[in-house]
PDB file with one MODEL, atoms N, CA, C and O in Angstrom:
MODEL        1
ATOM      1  N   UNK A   1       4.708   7.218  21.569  1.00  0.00           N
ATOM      2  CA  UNK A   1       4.642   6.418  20.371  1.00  0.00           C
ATOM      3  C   UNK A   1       5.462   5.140  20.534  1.00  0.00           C
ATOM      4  O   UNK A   1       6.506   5.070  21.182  1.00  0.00           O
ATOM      5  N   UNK A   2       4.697   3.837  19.678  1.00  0.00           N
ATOM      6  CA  UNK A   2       5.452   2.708  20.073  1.00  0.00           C
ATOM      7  C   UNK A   2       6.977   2.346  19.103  1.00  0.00           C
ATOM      8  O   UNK A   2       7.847   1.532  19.412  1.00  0.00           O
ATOM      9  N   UNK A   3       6.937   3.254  17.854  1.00  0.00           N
ATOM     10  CA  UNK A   3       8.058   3.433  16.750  1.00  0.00           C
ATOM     11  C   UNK A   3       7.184   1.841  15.920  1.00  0.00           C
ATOM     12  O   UNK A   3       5.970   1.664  15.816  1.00  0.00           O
ATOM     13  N   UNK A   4       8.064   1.113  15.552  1.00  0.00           N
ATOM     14  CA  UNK A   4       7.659  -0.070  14.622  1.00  0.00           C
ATOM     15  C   UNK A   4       7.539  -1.478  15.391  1.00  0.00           C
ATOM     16  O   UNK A   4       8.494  -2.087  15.874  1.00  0.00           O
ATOM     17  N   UNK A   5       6.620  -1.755  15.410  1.00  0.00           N
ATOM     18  CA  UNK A   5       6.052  -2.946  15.875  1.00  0.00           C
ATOM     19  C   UNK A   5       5.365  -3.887  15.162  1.00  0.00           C
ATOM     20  O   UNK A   5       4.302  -3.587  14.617  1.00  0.00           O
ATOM     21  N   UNK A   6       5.811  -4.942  15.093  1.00  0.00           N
ATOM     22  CA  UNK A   6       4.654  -6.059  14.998  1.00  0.00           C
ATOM     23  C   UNK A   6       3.781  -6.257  15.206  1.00  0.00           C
ATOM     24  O   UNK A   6       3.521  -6.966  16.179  1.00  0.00           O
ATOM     25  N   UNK A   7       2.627  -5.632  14.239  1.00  0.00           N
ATOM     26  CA  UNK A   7       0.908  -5.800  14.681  1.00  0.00           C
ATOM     27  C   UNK A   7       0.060  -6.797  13.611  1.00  0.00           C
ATOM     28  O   UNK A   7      -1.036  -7.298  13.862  1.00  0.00           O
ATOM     29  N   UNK A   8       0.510  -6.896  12.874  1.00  0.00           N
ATOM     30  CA  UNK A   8      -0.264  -7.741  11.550  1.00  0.00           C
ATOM     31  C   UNK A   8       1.147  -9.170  11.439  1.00  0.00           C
ATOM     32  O   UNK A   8       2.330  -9.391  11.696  1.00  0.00           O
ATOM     33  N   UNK A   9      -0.312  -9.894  10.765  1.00  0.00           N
ATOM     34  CA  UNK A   9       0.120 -11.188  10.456  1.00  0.00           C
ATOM     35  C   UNK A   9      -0.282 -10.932   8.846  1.00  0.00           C
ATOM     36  O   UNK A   9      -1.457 -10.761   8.522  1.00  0.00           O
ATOM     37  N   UNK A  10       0.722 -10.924   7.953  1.00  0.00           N
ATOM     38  CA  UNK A  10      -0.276 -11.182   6.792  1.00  0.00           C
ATOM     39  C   UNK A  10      -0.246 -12.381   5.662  1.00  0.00           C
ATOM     40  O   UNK A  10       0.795 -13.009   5.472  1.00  0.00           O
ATOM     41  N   UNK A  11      -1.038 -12.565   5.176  1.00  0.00           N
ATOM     42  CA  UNK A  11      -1.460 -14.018   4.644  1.00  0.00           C
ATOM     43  C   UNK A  11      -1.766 -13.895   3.148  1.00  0.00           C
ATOM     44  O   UNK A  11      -2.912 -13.529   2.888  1.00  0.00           O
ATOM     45  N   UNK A  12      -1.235 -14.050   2.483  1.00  0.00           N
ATOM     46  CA  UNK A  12      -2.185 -14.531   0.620  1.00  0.00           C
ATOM     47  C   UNK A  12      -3.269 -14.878   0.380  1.00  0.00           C
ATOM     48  O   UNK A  12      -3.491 -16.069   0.598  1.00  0.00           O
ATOM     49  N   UNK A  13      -4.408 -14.033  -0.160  1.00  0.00           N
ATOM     50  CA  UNK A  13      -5.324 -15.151  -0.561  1.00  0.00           C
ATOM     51  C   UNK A  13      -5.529 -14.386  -2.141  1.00  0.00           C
ATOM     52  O   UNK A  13      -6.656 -14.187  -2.595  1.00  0.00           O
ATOM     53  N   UNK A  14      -4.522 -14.076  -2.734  1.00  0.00           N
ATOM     54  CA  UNK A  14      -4.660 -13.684  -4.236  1.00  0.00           C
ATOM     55  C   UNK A  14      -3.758 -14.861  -5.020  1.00  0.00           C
ATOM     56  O   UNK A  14      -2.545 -15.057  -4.951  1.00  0.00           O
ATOM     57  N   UNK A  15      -4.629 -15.468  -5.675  1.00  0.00           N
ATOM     58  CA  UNK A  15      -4.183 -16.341  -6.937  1.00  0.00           C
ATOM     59  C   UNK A  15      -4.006 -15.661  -8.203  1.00  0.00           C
ATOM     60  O   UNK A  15      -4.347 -14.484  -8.085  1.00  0.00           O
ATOM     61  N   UNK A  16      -3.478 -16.038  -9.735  1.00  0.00           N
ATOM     62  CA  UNK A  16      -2.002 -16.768  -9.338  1.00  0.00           C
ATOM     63  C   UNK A  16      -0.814 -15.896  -8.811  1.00  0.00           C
ATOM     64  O   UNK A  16       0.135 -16.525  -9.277  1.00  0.00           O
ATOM     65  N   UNK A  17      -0.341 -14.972  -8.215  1.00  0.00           N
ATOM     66  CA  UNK A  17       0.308 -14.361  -8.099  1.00  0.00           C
ATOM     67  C   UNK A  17       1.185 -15.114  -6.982  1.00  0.00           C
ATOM     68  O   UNK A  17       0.730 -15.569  -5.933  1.00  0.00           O
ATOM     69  N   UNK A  18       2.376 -15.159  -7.353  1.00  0.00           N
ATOM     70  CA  UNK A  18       3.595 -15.932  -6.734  1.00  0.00           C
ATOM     71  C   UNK A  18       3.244 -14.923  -4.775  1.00  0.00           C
ATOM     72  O   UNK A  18       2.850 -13.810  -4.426  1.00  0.00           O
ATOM     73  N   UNK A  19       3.647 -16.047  -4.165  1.00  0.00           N
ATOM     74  CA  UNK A  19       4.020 -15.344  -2.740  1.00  0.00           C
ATOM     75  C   UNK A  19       5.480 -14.547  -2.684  1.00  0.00           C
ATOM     76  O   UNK A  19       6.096 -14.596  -3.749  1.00  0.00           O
ATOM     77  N   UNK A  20       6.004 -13.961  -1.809  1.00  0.00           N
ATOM     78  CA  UNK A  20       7.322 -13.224  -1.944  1.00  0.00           C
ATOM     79  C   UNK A  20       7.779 -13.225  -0.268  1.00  0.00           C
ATOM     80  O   UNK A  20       7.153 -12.683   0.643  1.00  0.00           O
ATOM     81  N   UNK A  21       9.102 -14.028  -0.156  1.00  0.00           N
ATOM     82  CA  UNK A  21       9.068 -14.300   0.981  1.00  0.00           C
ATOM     83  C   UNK A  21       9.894 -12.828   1.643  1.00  0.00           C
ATOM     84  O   UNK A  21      10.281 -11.928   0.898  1.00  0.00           O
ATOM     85  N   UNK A  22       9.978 -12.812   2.380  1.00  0.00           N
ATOM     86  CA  UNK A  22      10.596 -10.874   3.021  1.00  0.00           C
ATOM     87  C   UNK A  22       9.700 -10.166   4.151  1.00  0.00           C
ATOM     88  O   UNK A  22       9.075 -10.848   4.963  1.00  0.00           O
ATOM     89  N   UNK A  23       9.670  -8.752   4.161  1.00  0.00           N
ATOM     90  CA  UNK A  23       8.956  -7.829   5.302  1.00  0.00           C
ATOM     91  C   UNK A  23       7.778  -7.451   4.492  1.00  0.00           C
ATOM     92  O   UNK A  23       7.873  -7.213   3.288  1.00  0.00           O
ATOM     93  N   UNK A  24       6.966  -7.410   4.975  1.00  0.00           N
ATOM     94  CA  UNK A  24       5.583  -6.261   4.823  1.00  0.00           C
ATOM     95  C   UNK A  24       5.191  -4.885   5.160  1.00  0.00           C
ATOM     96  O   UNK A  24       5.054  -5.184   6.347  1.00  0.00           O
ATOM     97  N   UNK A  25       4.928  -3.782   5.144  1.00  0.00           N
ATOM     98  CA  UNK A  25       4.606  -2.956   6.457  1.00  0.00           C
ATOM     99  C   UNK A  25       3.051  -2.790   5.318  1.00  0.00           C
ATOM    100  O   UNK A  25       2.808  -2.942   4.121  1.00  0.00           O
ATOM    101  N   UNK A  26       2.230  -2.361   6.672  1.00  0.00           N
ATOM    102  CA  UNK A  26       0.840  -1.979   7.052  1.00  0.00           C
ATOM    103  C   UNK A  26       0.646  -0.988   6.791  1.00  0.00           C
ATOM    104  O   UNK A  26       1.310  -0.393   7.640  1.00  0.00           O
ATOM    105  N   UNK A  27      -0.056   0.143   5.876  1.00  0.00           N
ATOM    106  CA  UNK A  27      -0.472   1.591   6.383  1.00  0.00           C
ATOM    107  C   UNK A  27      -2.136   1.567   6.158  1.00  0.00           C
ATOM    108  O   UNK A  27      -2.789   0.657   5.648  1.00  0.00           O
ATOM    109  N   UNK A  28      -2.491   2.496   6.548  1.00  0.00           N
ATOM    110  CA  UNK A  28      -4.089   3.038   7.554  1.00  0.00           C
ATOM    111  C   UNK A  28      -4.087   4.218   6.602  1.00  0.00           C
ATOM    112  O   UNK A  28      -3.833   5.271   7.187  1.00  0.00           O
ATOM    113  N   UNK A  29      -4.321   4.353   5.154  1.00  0.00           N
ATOM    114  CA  UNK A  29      -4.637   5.875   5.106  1.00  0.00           C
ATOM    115  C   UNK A  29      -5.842   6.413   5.062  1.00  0.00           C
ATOM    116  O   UNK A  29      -5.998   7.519   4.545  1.00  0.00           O
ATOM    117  N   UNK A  30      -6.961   5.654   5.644  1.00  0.00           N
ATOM    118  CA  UNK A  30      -8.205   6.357   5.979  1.00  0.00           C
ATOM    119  C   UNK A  30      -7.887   6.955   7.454  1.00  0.00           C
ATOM    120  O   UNK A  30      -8.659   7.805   7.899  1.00  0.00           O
ATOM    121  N   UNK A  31      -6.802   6.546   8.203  1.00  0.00           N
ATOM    122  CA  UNK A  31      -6.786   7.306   9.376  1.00  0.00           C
ATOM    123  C   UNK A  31      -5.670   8.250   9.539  1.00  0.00           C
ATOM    124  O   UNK A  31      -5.825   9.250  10.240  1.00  0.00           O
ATOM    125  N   UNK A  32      -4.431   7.978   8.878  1.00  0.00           N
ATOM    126  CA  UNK A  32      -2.953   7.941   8.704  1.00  0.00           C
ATOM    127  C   UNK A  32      -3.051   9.208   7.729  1.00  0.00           C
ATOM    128  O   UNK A  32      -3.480   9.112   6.579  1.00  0.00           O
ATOM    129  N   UNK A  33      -2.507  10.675   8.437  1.00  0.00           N
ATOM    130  CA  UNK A  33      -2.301  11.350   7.071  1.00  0.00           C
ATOM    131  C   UNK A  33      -0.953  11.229   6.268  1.00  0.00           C
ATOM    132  O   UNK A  33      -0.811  11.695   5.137  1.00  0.00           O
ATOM    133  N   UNK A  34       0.149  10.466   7.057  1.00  0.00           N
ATOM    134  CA  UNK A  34       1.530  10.294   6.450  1.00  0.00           C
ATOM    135  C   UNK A  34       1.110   9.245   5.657  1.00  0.00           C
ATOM    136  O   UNK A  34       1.609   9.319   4.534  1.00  0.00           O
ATOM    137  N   UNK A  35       0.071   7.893   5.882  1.00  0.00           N
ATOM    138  CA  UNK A  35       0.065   7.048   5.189  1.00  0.00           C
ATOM    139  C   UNK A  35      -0.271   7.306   3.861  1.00  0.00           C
ATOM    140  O   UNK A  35       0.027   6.580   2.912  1.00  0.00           O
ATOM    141  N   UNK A  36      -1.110   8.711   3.787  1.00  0.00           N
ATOM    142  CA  UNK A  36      -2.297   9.095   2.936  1.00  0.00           C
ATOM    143  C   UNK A  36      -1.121   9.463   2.050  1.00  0.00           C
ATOM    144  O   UNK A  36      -1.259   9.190   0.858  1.00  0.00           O
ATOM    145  N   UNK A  37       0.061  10.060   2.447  1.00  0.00           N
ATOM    146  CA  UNK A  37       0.761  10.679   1.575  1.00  0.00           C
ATOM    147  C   UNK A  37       1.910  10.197   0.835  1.00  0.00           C
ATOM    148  O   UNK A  37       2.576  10.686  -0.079  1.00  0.00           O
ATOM    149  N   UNK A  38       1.975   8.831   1.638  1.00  0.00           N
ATOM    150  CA  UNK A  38       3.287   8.123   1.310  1.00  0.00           C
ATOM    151  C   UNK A  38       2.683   7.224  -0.514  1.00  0.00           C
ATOM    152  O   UNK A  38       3.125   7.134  -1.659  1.00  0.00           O
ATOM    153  N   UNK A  39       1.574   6.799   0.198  1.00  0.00           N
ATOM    154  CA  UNK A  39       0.763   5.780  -0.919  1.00  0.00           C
ATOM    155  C   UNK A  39       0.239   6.831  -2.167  1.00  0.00           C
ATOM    156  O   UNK A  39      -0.091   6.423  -3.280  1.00  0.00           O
ATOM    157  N   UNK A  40       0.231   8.444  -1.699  1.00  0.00           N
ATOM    158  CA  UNK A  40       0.439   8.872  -3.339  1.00  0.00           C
ATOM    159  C   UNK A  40       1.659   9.453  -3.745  1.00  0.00           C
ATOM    160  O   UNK A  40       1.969   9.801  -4.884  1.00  0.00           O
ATOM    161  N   UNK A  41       2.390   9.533  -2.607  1.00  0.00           N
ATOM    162  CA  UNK A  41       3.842   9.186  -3.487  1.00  0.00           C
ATOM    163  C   UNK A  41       4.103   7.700  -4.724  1.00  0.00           C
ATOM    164  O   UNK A  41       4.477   7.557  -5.888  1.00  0.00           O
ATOM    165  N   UNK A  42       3.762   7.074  -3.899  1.00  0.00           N
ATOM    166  CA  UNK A  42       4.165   5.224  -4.471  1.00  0.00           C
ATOM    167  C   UNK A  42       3.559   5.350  -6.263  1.00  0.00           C
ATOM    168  O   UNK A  42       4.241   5.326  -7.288  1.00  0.00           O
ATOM    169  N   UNK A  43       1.896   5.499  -6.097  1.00  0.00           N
ATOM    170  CA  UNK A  43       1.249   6.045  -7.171  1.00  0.00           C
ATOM    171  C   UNK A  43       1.828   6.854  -8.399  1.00  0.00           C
ATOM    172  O   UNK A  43       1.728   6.512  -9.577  1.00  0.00           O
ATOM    173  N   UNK A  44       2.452   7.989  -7.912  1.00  0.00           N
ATOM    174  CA  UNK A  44       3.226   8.436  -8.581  1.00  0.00           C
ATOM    175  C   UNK A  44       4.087   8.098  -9.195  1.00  0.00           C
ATOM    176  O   UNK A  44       4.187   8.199 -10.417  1.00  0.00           O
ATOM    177  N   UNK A  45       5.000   7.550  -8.309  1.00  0.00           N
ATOM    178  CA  UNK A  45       6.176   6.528  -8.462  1.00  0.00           C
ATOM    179  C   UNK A  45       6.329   5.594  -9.420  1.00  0.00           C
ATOM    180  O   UNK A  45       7.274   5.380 -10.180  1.00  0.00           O
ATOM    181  N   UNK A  46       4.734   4.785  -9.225  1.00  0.00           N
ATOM    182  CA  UNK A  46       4.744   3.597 -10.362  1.00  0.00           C
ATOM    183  C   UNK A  46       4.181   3.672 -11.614  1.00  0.00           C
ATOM    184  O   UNK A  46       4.151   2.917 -12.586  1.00  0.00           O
ATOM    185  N   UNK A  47       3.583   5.151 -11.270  1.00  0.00           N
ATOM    186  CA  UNK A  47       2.934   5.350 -12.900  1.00  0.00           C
ATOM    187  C   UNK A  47       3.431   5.008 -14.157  1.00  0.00           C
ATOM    188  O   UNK A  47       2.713   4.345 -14.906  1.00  0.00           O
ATOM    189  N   UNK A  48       4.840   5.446 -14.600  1.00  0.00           N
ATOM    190  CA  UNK A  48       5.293   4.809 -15.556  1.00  0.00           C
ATOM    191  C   UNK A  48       5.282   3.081 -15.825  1.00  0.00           C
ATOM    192  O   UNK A  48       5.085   2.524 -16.905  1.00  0.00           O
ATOM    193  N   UNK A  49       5.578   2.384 -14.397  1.00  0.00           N
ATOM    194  CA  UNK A  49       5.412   0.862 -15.292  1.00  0.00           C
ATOM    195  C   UNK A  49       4.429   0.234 -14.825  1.00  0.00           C
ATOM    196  O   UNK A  49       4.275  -0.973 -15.013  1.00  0.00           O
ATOM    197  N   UNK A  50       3.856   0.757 -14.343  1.00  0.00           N
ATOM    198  CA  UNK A  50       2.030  -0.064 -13.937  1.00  0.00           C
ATOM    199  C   UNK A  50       0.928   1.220 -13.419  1.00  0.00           C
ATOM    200  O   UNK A  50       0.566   1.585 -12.300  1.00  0.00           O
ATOM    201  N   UNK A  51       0.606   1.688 -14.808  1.00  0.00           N
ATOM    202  CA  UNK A  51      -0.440   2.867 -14.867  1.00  0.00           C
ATOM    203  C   UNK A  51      -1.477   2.425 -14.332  1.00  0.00           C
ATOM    204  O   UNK A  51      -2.214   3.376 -14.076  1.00  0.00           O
ATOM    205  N   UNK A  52      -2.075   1.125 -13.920  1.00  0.00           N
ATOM    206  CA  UNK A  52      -3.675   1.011 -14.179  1.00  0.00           C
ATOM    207  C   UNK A  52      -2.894   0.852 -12.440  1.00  0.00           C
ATOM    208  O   UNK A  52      -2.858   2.030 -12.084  1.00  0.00           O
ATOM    209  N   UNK A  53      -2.476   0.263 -11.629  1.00  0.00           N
ATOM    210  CA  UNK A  53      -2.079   0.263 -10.197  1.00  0.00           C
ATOM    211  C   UNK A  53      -2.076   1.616  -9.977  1.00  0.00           C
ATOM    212  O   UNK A  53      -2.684   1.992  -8.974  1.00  0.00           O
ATOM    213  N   UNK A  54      -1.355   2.732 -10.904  1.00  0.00           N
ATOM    214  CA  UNK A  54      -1.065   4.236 -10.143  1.00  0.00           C
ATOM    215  C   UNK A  54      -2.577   4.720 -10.230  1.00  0.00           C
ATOM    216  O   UNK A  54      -2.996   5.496  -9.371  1.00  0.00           O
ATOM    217  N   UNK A  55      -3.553   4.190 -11.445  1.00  0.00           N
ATOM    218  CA  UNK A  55      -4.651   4.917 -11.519  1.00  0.00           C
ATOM    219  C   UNK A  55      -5.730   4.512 -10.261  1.00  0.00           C
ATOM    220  O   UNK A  55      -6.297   5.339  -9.547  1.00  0.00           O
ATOM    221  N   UNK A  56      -5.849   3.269 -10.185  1.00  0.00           N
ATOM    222  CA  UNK A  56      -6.385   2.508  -9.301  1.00  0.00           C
ATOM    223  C   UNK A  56      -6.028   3.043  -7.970  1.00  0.00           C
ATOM    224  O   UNK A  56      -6.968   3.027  -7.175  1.00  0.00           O
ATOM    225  N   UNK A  57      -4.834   3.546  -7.494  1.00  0.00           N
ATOM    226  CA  UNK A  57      -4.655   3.615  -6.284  1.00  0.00           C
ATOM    227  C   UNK A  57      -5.182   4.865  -6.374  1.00  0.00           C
ATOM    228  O   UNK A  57      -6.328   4.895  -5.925  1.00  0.00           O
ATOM    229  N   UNK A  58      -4.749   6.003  -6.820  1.00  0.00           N
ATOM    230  CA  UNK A  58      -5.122   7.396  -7.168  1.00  0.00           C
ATOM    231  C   UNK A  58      -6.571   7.551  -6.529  1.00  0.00           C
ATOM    232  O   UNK A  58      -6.812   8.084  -5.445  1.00  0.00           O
ATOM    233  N   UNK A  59      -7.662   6.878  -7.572  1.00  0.00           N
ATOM    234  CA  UNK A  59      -9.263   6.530  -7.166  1.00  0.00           C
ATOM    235  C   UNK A  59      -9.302   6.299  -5.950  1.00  0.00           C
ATOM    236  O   UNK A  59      -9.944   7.135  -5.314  1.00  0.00           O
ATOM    237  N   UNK A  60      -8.599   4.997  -5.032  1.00  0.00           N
ATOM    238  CA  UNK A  60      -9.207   4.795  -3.967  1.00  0.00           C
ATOM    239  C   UNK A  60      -8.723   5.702  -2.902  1.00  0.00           C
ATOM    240  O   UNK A  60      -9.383   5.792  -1.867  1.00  0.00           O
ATOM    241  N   UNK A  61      -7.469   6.486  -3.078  1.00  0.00           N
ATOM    242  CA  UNK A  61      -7.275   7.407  -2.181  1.00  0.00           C
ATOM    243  C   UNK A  61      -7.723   8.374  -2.234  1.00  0.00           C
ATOM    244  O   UNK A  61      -7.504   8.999  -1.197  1.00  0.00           O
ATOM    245  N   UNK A  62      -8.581   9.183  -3.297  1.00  0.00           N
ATOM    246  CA  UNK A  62      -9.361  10.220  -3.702  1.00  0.00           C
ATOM    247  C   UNK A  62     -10.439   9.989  -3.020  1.00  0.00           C
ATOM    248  O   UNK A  62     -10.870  10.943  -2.372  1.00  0.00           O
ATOM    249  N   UNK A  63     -11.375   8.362  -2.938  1.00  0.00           N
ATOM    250  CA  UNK A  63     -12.237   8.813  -2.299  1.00  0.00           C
ATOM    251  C   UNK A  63     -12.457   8.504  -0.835  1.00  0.00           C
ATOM    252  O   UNK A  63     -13.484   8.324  -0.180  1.00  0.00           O
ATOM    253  N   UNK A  64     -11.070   8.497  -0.505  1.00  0.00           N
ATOM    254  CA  UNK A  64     -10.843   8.081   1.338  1.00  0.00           C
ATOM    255  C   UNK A  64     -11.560   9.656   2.078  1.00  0.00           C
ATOM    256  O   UNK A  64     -11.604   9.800   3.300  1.00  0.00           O
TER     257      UNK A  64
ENDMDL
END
């Protein structure tokens, strides 16, 4: 295993939403089962202050 590497460049193309300058990380959870599990942790996580993001994510990882 390579541990954490630099593989993505990533770029904005969502308006108006401010850019945020800092780190990114990448996850794969159509391939990734830790990814699969981390991102319904997060879901969980944010349910209380952005339900329609926890619901939204919920859906698209349901039908990965």
């Amino acid at each position: 295993m390579l541990g954490l590497v630099q593989k993505f460049k990533i770029e904005r193309n969502a308006e108006p939403y401010p850019a945020h300058e800092g780190e990114y990380f990448v996850l794969f959870p159509g391939k990734d089962p830790h990814a699969l599990a981390a991102l319904r942790s997060y879901a969980d996580s944010v349910k209380d202050e952005n339900p329609g993001l926890s619901r939204d994510l919920t859906v698209w990882l349901d039908a990965l």
